[in-house]
N, C-alpha and C positions, 0 to 999 in steps of 0.2 A: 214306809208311809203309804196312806191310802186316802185317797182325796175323796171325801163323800161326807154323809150325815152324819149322826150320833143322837141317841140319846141316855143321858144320865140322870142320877140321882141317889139319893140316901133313905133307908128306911132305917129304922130303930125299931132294934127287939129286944125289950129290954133294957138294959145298961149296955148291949154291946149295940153295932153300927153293921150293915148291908149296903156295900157302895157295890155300883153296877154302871155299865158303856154299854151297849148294845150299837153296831154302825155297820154302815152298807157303803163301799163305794165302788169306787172305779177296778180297784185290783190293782198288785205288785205291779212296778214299771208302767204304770198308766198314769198319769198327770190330768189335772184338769181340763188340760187345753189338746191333751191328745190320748184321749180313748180306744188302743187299738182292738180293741172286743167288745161285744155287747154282754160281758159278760160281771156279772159284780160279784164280790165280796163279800164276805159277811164275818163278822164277829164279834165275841161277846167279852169283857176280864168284868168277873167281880170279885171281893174279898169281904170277910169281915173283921173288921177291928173289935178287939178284945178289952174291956178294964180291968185290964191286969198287967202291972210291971209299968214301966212308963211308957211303953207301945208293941202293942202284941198284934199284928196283922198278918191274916192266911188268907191266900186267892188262887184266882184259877180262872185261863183263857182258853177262849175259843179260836178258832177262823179257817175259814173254809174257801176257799179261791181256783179257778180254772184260769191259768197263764196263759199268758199272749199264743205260748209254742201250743196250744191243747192241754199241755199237761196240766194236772189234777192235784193238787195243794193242800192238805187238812194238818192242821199243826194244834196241837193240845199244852197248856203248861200249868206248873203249878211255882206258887213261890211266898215265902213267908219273911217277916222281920218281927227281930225280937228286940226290945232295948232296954236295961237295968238298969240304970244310972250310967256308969263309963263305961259299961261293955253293948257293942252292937253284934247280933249276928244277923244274918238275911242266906237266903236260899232259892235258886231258882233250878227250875229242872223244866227243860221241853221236849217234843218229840214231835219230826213235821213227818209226813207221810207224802211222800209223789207218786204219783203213777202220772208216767210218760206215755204218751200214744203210743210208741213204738220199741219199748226197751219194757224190761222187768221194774216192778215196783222197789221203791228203797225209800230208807228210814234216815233221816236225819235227829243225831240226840246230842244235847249238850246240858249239861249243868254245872253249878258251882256254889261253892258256900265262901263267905267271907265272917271274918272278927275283925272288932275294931274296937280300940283300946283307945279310951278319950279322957286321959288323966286331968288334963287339966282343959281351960277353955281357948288355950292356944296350939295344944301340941295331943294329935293323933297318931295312931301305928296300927297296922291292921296286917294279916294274911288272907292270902286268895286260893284257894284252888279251883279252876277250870278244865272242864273234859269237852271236848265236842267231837265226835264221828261222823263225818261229812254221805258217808254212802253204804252204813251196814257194814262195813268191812274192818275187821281188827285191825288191818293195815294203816286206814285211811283216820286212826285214831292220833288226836292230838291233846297234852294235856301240859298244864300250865300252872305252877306256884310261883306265886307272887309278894313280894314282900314292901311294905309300904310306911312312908314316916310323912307326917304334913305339919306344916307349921303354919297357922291361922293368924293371918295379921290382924285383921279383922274378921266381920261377917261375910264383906265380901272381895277376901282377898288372899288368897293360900301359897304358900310356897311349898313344893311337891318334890320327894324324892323317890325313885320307884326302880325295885329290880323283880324282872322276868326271867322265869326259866323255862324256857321253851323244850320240851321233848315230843318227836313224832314215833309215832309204835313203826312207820315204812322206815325201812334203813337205809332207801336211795335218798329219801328228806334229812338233811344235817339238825341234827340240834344245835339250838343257841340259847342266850342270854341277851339280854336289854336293860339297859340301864335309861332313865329317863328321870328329867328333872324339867319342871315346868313352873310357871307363876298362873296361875289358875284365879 
């Protein structure tokens, strides 16, 4: 979160949509009420929505930040939803860039794609897969299939079953599994 401005809005090109954020604030771990750098933020996400299918939207973020430590923050994304009647997909993919004052530069990346099966107006089922690599390194690679069933009482009111499969690429990191069940 980033406590500062913003500005948005929507242009129309044609039959499709340009939504855009542009904002400036304070920077990661800086809060309203405690500032520790004079230093701001900046970033931009726009997308455009498509008429086509029952919801076709592709975007792309910016943001750029000097952290409390010095270090030097620039993170790019990209990510899209697709929807045909009862199939949903969506995609996200980023990559943040650090440079430390005092250590070599490194690459933080993660993405993931998700389906989602919505037969009827009560009962969903989806797959996940997640990849994120914390610092360049094959090692420090993690990745995650997920498999999901929700049951919609209503609008606003879901019952969740969820199983995680955790695998890390380091062999001192144990793999697991997760099971999770919520009222949402």
């Amino acid at each position: 979160m980033v406590d500062g401005a913003a500005a948005f809005g929507t242009f129309a090109l044609g039959s499709s949509f340009l939504n855009y954020d542009l904002y400036v604030g304070n920077g990661e771990g800086n809060t309203g009420k405690e500032d520790q750098n004079s230093n701001k933020a900046i970033g931009s996400r726009a997308y455009f929505l498509f008429p086509i299918l029952d919801h076709f939207r592709v975007g792309a973020s910016a943001y750029t930040d000097e952290l409390n430590n010095g270090d030097d923050k620039t993170s790019v994304g990209m990510d899209m939803k697709i929807r045909a009647r009862i199939f949903t997909f969506q995609a996200e993919a980023a990559d943040a860039e650090f440079k430390p004052v005092s250590a070599p530069s490194y690459n933080r990346t993660g993405y993931y794609g998700q389906l989602l099966f919505r037969p009827t107006d009560h009962w969903s089922f989806g797959y996940r897969y997640d990849f994120y690599d914390a610092n360049d390194s094959t090692v420090a690679e993690l990745t995650t299939n997920s498999v999901f069933i929700n049951y919609h009482i209503n609008t606003d009111i879901k019952l969740k079953a969820e199983f995680h499969d955790r695998q890390n690429k380091d062999p001192a990191i144990e793999d697991y599994n997760l099971s999770i069940f919520s009222i949402v």
